[in-house]
C-alpha positions in Angstrom: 19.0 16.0 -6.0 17.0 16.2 -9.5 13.6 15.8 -9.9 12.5 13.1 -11.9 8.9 12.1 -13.5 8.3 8.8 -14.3 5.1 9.4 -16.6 3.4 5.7 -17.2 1.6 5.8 -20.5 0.0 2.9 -22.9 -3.6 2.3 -23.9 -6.5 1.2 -21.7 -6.1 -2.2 -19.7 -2.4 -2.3 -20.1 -2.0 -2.0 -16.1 -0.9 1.4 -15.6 -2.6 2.3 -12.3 -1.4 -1.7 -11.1 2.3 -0.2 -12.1 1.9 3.4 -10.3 0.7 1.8 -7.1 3.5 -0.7 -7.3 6.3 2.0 -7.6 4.1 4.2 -4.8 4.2 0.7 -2.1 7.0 0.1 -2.8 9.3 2.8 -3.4 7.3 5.6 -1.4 6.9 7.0 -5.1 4.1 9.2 -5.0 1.3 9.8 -8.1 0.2 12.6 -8.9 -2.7 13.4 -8.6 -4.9 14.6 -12.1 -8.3 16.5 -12.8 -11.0 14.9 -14.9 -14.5 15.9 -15.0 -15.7 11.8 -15.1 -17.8 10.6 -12.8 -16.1 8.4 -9.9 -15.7 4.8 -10.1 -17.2 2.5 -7.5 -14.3 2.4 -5.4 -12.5 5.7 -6.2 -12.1 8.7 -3.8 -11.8 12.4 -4.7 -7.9 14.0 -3.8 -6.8 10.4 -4.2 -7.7 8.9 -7.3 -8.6 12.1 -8.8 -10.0 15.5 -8.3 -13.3 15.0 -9.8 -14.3 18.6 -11.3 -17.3 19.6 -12.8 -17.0 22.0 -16.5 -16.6 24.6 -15.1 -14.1 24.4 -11.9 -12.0 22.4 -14.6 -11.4 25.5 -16.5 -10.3 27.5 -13.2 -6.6 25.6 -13.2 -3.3 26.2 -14.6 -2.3 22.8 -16.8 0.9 21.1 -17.5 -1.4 19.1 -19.8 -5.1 18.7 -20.5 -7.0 16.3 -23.1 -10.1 15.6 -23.7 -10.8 11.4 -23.7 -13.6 9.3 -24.3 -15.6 12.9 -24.0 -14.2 13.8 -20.4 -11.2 16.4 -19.7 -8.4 15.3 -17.8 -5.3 17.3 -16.7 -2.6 17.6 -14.6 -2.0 21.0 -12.2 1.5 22.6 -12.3 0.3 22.7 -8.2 -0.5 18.7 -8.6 3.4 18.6 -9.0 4.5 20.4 -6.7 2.5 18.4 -3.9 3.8 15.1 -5.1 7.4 17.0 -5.3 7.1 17.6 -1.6 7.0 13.9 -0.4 9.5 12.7 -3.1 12.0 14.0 -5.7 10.9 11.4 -7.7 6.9 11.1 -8.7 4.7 9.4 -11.0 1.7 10.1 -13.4 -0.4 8.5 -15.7 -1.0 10.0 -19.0 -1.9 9.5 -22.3 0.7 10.0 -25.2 -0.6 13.4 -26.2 -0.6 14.0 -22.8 3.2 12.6 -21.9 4.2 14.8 -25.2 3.2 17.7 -23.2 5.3 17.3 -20.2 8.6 16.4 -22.3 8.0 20.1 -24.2 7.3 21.8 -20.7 9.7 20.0 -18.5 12.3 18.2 -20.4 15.2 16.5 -18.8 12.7 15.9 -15.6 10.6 13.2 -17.4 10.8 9.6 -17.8 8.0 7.6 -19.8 7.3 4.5 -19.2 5.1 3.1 -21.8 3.0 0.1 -21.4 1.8 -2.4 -23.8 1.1 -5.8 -24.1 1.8 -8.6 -26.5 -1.8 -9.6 -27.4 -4.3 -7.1 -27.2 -7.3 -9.3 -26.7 -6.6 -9.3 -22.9 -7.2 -5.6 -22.8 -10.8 -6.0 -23.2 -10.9 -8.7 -20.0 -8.8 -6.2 -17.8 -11.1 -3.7 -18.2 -14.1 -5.4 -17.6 -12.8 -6.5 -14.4 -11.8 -3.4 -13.0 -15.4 -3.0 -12.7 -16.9 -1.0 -16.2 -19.8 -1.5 -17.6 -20.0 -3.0 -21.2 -20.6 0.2 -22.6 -18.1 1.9 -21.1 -15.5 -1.2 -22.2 -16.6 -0.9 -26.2 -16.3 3.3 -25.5 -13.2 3.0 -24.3 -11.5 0.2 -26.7 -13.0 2.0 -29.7 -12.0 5.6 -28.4 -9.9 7.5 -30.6 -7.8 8.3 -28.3 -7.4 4.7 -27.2 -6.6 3.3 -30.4 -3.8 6.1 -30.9 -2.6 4.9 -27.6 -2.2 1.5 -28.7 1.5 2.4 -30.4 4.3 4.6 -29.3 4.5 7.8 -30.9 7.9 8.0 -32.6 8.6 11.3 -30.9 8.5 9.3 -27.9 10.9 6.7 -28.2 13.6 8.5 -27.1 12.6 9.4 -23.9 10.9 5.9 -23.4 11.2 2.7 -21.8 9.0 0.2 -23.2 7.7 -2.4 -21.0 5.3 -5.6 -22.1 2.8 -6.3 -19.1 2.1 -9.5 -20.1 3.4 -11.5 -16.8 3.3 -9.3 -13.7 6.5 -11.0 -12.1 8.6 -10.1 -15.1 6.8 -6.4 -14.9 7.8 -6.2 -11.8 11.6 -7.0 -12.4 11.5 -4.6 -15.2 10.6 -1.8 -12.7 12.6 -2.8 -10.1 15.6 -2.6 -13.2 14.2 1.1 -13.6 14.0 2.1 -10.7 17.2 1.1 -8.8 18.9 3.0 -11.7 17.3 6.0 -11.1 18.3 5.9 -7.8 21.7 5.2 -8.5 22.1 8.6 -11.0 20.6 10.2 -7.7 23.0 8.8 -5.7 25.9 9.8 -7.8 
């Protein structure tokens, strides 16, 4: 069987993290897991959520990717892959487009994006606020450049891209579910 990673991209707020622990419950579909040097949220945990790196142990790994966003690095380990590859052929990461750009050049055929948006973006700024940031971390992050680039598709993208509208989580759901089963029926072919 191929391997196949389903790389969940779109702009702060736009559920990503709801949608990669929705494919992990219920398809077994593991995430894998990135670098960042940001400090931990309230309720995240180091080797789950992220491995939480200081400067300078950052630099020590080997990348598939690596950005810089809102002012902290994030990346994704060639061996972050292959530890996700070993409890599924199929994984999932959350990137940003730059990022997703990345792992189409390095790893082609292997790479799925799902990119996230929603209809109105007013409701961004509510999601993030309740996912437990500060205000100051909710105007950084809305105004970040990188957000705002993340806002559209990248054209370069498209192709390789399913484009899903989280604007009702039952009809998000559905939409991934659509996604899914057909990437296990290619594997089962």
């Amino acid at each position: 069987m191929n391997n196949t990673i389903l790389v969940i991209v779109g702009a702060s707020g736009t559920g990503k993290s709801k949608i990669s622990n929705y494919i992990r419950k219920k398809y077994n579909i593991p995430r894998i897991i990135t670098h960042t040097t940001r400090a931990p949220r309230y309720n995240e945990i180091n080797g789950l959520d992220y491995y939480f790196e200081n400067n300078k142990s950052f630099e020590k790994i080997q990348y598939i990717e690596r950005v810089v966003y809102d002012g902290y690095k994030y990346g994704s380990s060639y061996i972050g892959l292959q530890k996700a590859f070993e409890k599924n052929n199929i994984v999932s990461i959350i990137l940003d487009t730059q990022g997703a750009m990345s792992y189409i050049k390095k790893l082609g055929g292997k790479v799925q994006i799902l990119y996230i948006t929603v209809s109105n973006s007013d409701i961004l700024k509510e999601r993030i606020k309740n996912r437990g940031d500060c205000n100051e971390q909710v105007i950084s992050r809305l105004s970040s450049k990188e957000n705002q680039r993340d806002l559209t598709i990248p054209e370069d993208l498209i192709p390789f891209s399913k484009i899903i509208y989280n604007d009702n989580w039952e009809d998000t759901k559905k939409q991934l579910d659509c996604i899914i089963n057909n990437i296990l029926g290619e594997k089962n072919e």
